[in-house]
VODOMI-314062 format. One record per residue (C-alpha): residue number from 1; residue in one letter; y, z, x. Coordinates in nm, 3 decimals. Each point is the difference from the previous one (the first is absolute). Example, Ala and Ser with C-alpha at 12.3 -4.5 7.8 and 13.67 -1.06 7.14 Angstrom:
2
1 | A | -0.450 | 0.780 | 1.230 $
2 | S | 0.344 | -0.066 | 0.137 $
end
This chain:
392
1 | X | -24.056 | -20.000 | -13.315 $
2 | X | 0.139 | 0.216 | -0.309 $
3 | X | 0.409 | -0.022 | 0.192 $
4 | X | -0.015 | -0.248 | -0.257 $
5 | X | -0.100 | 0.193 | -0.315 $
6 | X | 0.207 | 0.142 | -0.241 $
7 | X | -0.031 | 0.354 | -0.062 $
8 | X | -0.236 | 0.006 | -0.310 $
9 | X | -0.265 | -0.230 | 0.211 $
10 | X | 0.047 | 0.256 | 0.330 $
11 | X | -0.115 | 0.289 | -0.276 $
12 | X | -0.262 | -0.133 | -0.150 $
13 | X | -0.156 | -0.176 | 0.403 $
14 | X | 0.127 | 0.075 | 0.286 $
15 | X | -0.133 | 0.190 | 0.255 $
16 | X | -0.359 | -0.077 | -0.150 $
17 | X | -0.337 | 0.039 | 0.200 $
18 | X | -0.344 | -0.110 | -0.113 $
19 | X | -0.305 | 0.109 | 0.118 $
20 | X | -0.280 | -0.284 | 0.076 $
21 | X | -0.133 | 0.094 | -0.371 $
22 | X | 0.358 | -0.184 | -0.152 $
23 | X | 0.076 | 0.266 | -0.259 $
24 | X | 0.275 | -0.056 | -0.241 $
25 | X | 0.126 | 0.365 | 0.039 $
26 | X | 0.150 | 0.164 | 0.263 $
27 | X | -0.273 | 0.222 | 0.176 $
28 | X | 0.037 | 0.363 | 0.041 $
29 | X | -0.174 | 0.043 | 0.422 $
30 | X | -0.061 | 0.367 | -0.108 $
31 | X | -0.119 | 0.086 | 0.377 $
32 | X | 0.138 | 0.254 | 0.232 $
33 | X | -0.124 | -0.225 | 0.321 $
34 | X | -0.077 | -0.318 | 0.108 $
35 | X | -0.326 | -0.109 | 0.225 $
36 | X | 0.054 | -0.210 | 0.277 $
37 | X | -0.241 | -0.267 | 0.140 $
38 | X | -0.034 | 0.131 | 0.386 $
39 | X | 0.111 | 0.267 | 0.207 $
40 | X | 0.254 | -0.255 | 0.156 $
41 | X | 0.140 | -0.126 | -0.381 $
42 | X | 0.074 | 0.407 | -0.021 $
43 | X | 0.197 | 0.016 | 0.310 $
44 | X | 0.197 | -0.314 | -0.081 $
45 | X | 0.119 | 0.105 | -0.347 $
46 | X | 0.086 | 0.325 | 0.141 $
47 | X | 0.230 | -0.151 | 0.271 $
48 | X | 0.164 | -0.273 | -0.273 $
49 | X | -0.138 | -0.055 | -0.394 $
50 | X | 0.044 | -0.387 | -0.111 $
51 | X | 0.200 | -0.077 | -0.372 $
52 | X | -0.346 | 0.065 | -0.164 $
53 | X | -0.175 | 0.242 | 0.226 $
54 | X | -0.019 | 0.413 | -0.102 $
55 | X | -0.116 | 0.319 | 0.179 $
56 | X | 0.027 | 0.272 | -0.267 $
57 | X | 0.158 | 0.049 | -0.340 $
58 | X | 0.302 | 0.202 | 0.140 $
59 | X | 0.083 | -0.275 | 0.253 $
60 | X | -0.042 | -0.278 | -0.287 $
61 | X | -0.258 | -0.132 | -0.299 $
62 | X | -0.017 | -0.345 | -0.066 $
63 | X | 0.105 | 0.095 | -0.362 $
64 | X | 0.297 | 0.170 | 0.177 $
65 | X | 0.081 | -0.329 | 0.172 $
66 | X | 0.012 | -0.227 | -0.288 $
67 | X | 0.265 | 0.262 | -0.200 $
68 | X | 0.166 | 0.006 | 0.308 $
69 | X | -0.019 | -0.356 | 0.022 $
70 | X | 0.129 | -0.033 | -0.350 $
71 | X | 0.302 | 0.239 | -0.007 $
72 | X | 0.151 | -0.140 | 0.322 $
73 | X | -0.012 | -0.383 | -0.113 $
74 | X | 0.173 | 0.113 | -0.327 $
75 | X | 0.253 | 0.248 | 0.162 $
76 | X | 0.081 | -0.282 | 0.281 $
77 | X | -0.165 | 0.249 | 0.277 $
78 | X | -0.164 | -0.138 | 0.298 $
79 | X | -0.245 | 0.270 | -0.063 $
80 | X | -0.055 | 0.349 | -0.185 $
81 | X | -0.235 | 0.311 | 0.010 $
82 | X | -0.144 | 0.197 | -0.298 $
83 | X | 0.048 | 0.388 | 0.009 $
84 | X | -0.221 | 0.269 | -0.237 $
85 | X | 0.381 | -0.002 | -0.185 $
86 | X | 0.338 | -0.071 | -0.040 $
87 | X | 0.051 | 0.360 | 0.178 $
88 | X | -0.266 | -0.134 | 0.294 $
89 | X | 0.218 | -0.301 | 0.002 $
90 | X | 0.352 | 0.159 | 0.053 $
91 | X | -0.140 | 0.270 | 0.229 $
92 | X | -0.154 | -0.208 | 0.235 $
93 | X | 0.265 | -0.250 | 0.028 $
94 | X | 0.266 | 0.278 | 0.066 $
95 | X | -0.187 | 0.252 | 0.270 $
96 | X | -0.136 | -0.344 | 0.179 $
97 | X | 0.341 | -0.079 | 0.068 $
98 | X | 0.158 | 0.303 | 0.167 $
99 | X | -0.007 | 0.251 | 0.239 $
100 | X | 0.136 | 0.330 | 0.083 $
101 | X | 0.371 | -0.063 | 0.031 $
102 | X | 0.005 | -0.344 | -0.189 $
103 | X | 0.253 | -0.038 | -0.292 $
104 | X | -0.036 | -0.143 | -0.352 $
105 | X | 0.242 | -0.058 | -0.304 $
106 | X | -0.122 | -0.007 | -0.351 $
107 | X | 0.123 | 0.036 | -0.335 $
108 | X | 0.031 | 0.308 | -0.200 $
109 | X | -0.148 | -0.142 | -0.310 $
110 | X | -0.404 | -0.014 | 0.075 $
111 | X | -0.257 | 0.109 | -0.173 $
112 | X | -0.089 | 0.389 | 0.114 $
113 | X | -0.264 | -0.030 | 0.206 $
114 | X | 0.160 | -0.237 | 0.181 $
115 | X | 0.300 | 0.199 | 0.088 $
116 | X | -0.304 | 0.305 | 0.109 $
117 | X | -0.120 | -0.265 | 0.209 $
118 | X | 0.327 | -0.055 | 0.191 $
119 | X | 0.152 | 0.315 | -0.021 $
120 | X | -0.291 | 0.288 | 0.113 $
121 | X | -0.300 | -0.262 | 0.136 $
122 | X | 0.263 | -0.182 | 0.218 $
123 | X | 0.252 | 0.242 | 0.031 $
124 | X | -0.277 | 0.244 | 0.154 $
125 | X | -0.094 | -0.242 | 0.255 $
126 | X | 0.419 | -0.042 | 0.142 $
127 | X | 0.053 | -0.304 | -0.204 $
128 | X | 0.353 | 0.015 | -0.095 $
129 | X | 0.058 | -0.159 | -0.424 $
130 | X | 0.350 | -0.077 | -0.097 $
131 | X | 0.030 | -0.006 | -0.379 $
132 | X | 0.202 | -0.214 | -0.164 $
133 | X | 0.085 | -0.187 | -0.348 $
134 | X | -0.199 | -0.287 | -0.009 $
135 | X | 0.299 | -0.172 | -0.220 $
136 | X | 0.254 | 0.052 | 0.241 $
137 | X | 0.079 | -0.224 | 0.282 $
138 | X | 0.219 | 0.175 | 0.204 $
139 | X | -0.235 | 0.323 | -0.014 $
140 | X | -0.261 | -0.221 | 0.164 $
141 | X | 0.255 | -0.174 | 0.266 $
142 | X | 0.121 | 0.358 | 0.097 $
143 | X | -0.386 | 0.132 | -0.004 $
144 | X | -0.126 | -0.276 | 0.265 $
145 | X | 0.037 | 0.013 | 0.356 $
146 | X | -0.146 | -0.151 | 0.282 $
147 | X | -0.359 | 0.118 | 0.069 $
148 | X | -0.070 | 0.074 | -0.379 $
149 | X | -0.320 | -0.097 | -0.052 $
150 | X | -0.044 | -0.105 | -0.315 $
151 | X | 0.198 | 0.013 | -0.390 $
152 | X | -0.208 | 0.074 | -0.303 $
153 | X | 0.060 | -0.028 | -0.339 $
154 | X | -0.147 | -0.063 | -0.380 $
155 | X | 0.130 | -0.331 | -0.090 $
156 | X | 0.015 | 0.144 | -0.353 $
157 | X | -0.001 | 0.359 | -0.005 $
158 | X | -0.227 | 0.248 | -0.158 $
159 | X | 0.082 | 0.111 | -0.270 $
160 | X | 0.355 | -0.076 | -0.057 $
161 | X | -0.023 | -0.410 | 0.065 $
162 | X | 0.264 | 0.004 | 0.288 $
163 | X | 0.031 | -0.327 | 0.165 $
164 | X | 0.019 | -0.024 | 0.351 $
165 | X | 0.149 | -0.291 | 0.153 $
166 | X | -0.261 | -0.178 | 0.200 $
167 | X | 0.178 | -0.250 | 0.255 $
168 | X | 0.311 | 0.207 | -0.003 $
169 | X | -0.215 | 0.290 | 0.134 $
170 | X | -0.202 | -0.240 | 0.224 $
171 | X | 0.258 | -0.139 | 0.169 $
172 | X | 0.142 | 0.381 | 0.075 $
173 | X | -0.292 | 0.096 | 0.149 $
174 | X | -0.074 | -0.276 | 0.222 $
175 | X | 0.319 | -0.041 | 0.127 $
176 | X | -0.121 | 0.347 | 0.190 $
177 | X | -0.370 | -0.155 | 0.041 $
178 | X | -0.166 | 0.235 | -0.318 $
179 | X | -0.303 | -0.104 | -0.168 $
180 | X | 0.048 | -0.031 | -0.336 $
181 | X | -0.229 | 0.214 | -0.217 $
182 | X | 0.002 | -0.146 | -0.415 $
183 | X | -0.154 | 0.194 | -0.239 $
184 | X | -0.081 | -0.234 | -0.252 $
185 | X | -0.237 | 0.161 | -0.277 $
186 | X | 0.240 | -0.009 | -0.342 $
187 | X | 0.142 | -0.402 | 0.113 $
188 | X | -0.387 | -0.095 | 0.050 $
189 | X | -0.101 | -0.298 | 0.197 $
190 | X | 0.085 | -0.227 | -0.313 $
191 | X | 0.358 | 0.062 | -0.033 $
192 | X | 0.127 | 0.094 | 0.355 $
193 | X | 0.013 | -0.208 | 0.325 $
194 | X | 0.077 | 0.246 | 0.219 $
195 | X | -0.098 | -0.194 | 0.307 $
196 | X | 0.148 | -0.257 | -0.016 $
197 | X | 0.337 | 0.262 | -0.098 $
198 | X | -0.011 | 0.158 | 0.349 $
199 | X | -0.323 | 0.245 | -0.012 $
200 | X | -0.212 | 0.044 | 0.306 $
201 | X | -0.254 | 0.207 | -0.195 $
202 | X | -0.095 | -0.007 | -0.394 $
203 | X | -0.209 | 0.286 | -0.132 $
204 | X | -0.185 | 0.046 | -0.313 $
205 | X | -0.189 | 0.215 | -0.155 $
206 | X | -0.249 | -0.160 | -0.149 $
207 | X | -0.112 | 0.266 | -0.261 $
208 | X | 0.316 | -0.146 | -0.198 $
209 | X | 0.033 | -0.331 | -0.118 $
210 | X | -0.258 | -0.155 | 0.230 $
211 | X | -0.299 | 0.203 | -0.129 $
212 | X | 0.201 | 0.052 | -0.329 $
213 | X | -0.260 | 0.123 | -0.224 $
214 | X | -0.002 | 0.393 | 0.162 $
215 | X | -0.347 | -0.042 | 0.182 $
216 | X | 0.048 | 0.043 | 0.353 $
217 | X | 0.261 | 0.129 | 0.287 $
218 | X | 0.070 | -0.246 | 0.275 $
219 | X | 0.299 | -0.108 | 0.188 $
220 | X | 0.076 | -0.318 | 0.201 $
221 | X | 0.247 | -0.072 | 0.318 $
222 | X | 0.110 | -0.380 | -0.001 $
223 | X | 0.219 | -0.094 | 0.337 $
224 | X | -0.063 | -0.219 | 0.342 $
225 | X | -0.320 | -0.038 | 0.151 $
226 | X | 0.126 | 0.151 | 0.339 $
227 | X | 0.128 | 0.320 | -0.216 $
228 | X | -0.332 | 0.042 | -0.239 $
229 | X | -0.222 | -0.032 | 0.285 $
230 | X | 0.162 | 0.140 | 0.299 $
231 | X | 0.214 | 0.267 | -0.170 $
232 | X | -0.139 | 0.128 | -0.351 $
233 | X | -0.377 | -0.065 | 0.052 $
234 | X | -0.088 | 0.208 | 0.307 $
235 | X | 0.170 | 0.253 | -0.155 $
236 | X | -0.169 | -0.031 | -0.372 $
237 | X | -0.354 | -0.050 | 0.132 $
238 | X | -0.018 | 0.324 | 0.242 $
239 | X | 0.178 | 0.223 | -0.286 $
240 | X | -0.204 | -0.117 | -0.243 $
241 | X | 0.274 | -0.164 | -0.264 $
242 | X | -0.235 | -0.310 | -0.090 $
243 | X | -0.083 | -0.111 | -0.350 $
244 | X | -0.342 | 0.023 | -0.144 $
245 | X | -0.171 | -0.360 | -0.018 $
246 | X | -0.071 | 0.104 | -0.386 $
247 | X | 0.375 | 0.064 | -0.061 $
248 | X | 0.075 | -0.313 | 0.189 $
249 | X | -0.185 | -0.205 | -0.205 $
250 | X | 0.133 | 0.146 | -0.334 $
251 | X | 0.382 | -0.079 | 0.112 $
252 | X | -0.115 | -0.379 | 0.107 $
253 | X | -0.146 | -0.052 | -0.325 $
254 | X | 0.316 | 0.204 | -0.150 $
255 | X | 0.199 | -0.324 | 0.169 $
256 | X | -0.113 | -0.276 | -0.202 $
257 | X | 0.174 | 0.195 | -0.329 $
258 | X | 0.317 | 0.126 | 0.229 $
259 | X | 0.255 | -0.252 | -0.088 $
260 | X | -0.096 | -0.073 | -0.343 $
261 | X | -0.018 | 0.400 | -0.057 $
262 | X | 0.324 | 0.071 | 0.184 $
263 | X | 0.189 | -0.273 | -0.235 $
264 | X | -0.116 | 0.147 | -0.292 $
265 | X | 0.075 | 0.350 | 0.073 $
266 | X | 0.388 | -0.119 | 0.066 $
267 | X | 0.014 | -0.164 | -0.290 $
268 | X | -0.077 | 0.300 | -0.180 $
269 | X | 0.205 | 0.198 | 0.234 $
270 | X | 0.324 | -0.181 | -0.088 $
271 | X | -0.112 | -0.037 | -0.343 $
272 | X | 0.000 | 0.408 | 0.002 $
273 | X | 0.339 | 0.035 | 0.197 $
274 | X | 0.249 | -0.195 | -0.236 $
275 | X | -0.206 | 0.194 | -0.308 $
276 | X | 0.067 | 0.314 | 0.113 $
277 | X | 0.378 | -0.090 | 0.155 $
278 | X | 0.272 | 0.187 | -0.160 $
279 | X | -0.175 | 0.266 | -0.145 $
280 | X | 0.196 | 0.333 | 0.003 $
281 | X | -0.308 | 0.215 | 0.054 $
282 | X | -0.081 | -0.164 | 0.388 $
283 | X | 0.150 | -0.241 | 0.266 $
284 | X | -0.201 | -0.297 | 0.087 $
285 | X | -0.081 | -0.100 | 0.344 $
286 | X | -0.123 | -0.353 | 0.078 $
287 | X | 0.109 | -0.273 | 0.257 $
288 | X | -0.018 | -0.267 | -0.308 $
289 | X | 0.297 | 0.212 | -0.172 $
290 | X | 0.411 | -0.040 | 0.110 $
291 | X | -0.013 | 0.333 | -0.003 $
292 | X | -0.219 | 0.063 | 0.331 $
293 | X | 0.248 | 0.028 | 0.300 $
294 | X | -0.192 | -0.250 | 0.191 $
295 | X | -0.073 | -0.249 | -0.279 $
296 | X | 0.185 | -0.293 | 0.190 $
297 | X | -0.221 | 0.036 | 0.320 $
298 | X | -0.326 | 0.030 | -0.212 $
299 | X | 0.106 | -0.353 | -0.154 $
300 | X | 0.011 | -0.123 | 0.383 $
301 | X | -0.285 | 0.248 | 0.194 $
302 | X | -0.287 | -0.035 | -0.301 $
303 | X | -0.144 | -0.265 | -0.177 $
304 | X | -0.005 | 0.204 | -0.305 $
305 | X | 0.098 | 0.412 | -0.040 $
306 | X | -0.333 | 0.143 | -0.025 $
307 | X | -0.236 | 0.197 | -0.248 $
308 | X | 0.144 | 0.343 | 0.083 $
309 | X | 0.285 | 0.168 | -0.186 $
310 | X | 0.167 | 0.357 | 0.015 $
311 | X | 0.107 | 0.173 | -0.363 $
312 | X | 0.265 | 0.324 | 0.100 $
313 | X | 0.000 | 0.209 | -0.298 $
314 | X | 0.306 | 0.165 | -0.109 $
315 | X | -0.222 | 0.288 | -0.100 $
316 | X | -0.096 | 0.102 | 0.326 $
317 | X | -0.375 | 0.097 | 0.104 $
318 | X | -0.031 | 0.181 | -0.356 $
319 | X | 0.085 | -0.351 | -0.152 $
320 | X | -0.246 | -0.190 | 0.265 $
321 | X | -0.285 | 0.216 | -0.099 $
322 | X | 0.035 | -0.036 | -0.359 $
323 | X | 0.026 | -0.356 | 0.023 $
324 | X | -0.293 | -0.017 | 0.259 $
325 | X | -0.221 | 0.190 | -0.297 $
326 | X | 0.036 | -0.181 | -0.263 $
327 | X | -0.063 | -0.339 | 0.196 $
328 | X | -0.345 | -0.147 | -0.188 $
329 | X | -0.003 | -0.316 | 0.210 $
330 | X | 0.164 | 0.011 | 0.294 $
331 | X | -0.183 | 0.284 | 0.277 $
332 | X | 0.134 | 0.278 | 0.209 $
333 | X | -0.153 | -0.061 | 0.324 $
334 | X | 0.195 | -0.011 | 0.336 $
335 | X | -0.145 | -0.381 | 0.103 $
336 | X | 0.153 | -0.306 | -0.066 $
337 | X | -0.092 | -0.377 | -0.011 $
338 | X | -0.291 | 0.041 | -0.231 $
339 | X | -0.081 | -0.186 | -0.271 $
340 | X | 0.033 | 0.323 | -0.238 $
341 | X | 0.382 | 0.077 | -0.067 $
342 | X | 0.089 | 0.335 | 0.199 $
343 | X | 0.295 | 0.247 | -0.029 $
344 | X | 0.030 | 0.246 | 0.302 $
345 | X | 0.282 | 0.313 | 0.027 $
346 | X | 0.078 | 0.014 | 0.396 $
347 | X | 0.181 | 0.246 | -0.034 $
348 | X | -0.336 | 0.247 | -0.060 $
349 | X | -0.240 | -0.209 | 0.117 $
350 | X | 0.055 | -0.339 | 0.276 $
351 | X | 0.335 | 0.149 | 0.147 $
352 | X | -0.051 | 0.405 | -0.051 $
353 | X | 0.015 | 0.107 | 0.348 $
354 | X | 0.330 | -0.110 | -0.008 $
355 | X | 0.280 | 0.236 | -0.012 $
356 | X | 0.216 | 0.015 | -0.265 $
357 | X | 0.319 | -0.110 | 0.191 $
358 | X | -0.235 | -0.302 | 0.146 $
359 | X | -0.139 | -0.128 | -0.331 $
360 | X | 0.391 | 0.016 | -0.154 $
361 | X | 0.110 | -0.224 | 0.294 $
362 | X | -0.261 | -0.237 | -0.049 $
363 | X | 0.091 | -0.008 | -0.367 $
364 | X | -0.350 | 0.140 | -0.093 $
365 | X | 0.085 | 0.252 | -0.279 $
366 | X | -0.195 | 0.197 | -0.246 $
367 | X | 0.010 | -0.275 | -0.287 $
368 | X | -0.119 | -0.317 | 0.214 $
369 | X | -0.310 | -0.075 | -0.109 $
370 | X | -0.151 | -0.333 | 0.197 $
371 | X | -0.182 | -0.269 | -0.191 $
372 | X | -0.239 | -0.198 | 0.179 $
373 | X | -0.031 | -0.317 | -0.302 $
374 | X | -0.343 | -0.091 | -0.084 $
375 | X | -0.193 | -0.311 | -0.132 $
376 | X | 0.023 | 0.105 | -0.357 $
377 | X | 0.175 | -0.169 | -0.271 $
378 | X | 0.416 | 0.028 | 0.083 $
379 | X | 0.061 | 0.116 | -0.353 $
380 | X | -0.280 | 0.241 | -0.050 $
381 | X | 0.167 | 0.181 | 0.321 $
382 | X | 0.343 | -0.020 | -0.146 $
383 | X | -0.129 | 0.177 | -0.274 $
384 | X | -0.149 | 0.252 | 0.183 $
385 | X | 0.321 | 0.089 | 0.176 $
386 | X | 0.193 | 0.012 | -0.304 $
387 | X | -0.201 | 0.232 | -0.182 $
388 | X | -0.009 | 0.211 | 0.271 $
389 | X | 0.365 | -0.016 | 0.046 $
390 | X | 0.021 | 0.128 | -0.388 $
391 | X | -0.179 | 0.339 | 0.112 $
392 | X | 0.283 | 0.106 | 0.291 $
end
C-alpha cells in the first residue's frame, strides 16, 4: 500500500498500528511480555510468530514493528530491525555474518569504534579484515577474492566526508558473491538511495538524524526479509542488541520531521561551506564544493550533499581549540544530526584511539574540527564561525 507514497507521506504513515481504541499517536507498548490466550496459542507463537504477533520485547514490540515498518518502506527494504544503537546495529550485522576463518574488506575511513569492532572483536574470533581506501577502486578489486564474505564501508565517511562509490563497489564485491555492508548515517535516508545503488544492507544509527533532537540512542538494520529474519535477528535477540520500545517510538515520531529537517540542515550546510571557502585560516570540506575530490560522484550518488561539513585548521589542534572556545552558538559535543549545531575535534575525542600514523592517512589531523549543521538560522551560524575564526 505505501510502494506508492512519496517519501514525505512514508515518514509521516507508514508502518502505522492502531490499537482497537483508534489513537491518533503512535503508542508506546511499554511491556517486557506478551500474554497469550491458551497454552496451545503459546506453543504456536513459539514455533512461528504471525506479521503482528510478539513474545517479548527483545524478540520484537509492536512499537518496534511499526519503526521498523517505517524505515524499510522509505529505505526500499523488504524489511529492517531496530538495535539499542547505531553501534548495536553495525555489530550485529557484522559478527552475524562470519565465522572463524571468514574474510571481510572494508574501508579505512570509519568511524573508530567501528574499526575496534572489526579489528580486535572480529579479529579475536579468526575473522580475517582487509583494509582498504574506500575511494579507490582498484584497492577494493585487488582486496576481494572468492569466499569474502562481505565489503563494508561509510558511504560518506566520518569525519573527513570521503565518498565511496556505491555501485562501483557493489558490483566488485558481488562479482565474488560479498554482501554489501553501507553505512549510511551522514547521506541519511533523504538524500541517499543506496539500495537501489547496489547495497544489500543499509545501517543507521538512529541517534543521528532520525531521532535528531539528542534524546535517545538507537540504531536500525534495513535489508531483505530472508537476511533480517534469518541472519541478523537470531543473532540480535539472544545477545541482547534490541531497541527499547520507548526509544522506538521517539525515532518514529522523529520521522514525520526527517525530510523536512534534513533539507533544512543542507541548506544551511552549503550556505556555511561557500561562506567560509577561501579563507586562509582553514580548508573547507563539503561534497557541495569543486573542491571535494569526489564532488562529481556526490552530484550522481546523493540527492543533495548533506548537513555535515569538516573545517581543517591551518593552526593545528592549538587553533581547533581556540576556535572550539569561543563558539557561543554552535556546541562541542561528539553527536551529530541534531537539531542544535555541533562542532566535534576527532582527533581527541571520536577518532583518539587512533594512532597518529592512522589518523594522518585518513586525513584526520589536529585542526579538523567536524560540524554537524543544525536547524538554526544559516546566518546566525555563519556568524558564529566567523567570530570564532577571528580568535585563532
Amino acid at each position: 500500500m505505501t510502494k506508492d507514497w512519496k517519501t514525505r507521506t512514508q515518514l509521516v504513515h507508514a508502518g502505522s498500528r492502531r490499537s482497537q481504541y483508534g489513537e491518533m499517536a503512535e503508542a508506546i507498548f511499554l511491556t517486557q511480555g506478551f500474554v497469550y490466550g491458551s497454552a496451545e496459542q503459546a506453543e504456536a507463537r513459539f514455533i512461528e510468530t504471525g506479521a503482528d504477533e510478539f513474545i517479548y520485547a527483545r524478540y520484537g514490540n509492536p512499537t518496534t514493528r511499526m519503526f521498523e515498518d517505517r524505515i524499510a518502506a522509505v529505505e526500499g527494504t523488504e524489511d529492517a530491525f531496530a538495535t539499542a544503537s547505531g553501534m548495536a546495529a553495525v555489530n550485529g550485522v557484522l559478527t552475524s555474518i562470519v565465522r572463524a576463518g571468514d574474510h571481510l574488506v572494508a574501508a579505512r575511513a570509519l568511524f573508530g569504534s567501528c574499526i575496534y569492532i572489526l579489528e580486535e572483536v572480529l579479529g579475536r574470533f579468526g575473522v580475517e579484515v582487509t583494509f582498504v581506501d574506500g575511494t579507490d577502486l582498484d584497492q577494493w578489486r585487488a582486496a576481494v577474492r572468492p569466499g569474502t564474505k562481505a565489503v563494508f564501508f561509510e558511504s560518506v565517511s566520518n569525519p573527513t566526508l570521503e565518498i565511496a562509490d556505491i555501485e562501483a563497489i557493489a558490483e566488485i564485491a558481488h562479482a565474488v558473491g560479498a554482501l554489501v555492508v553501507v553505512d549510511n548515517v551522514f547521506a541519511t535516508p533523504v538524500f541517499s538511495t543506496a539500495v537501489a545503488q547496489g547495497a544489500d544492507v543499509v545501517i543507521y544509527s538512529a541517534t543521528k538524524h532520525i531521532d535528531g533532537q539528542g534524546r535517545a540512542l538507537g540504531g536500525v538494520v534495513c535489508g531483505t526479509q530472508h537476511f533480517i529474519r534469518k541472519v541478523l535477528e537470531p543473532y540480535m535477540k539472544h545477545t541482547g542488541g534490541s531497541i527499547s520500545p520507548f526509544n522506538a517510538w521517539l525515532m518514529l515520531n522523529g520521522m514525520a520531521t526527517l525530510d523536512l529537517r534534513c533539507r533544512a540542515m543542507a541548506d544551511s550546510a552549503e550556505r556555511i561551506a561557500r561562506a567560509l571557502e577561501g579563507d586562509a585560516r582553514l580548508r573547507v570540506i563539503h561534497p557541495a564544493l569543486e573542491s571535494h575530490p569526489q564532488h562529481e560522484l556526490a552530484k550522481t550518488q546523493l540527492k543533495r550533499p548533506g548537513t555535515m561539513l569538516a573545517l581543517d585548521l591551518a593552526g593545528g589542534k592549538e587553533a581547533a581549540f581556540r576556535f572550539l572556545n569561543a563558539l557561543r552558538i554552535v556546541k562541542i559535543s561528539n553527536n551529530l544530526g541534531d537539531a542544535k549545531s555541533i562542532a566535534t575535534h576527532p582527533a581527541t575525542t571520536t577518532h583518539q584511539r587512533l594512532t597518529d600514523a592512522q589518523k594522518a592517512h585518513l586525513g584526520i589531523t589536529p585542526g579538523l574540527i567536524r560540524l554537524s549543521v543544525g536547524l538554526e538560522d544559516a546566518e546566525d551560524l555563519i556568524a558564529d564561525l566567523k567570530a570564532a575564526l577571528d580568535v585563532i
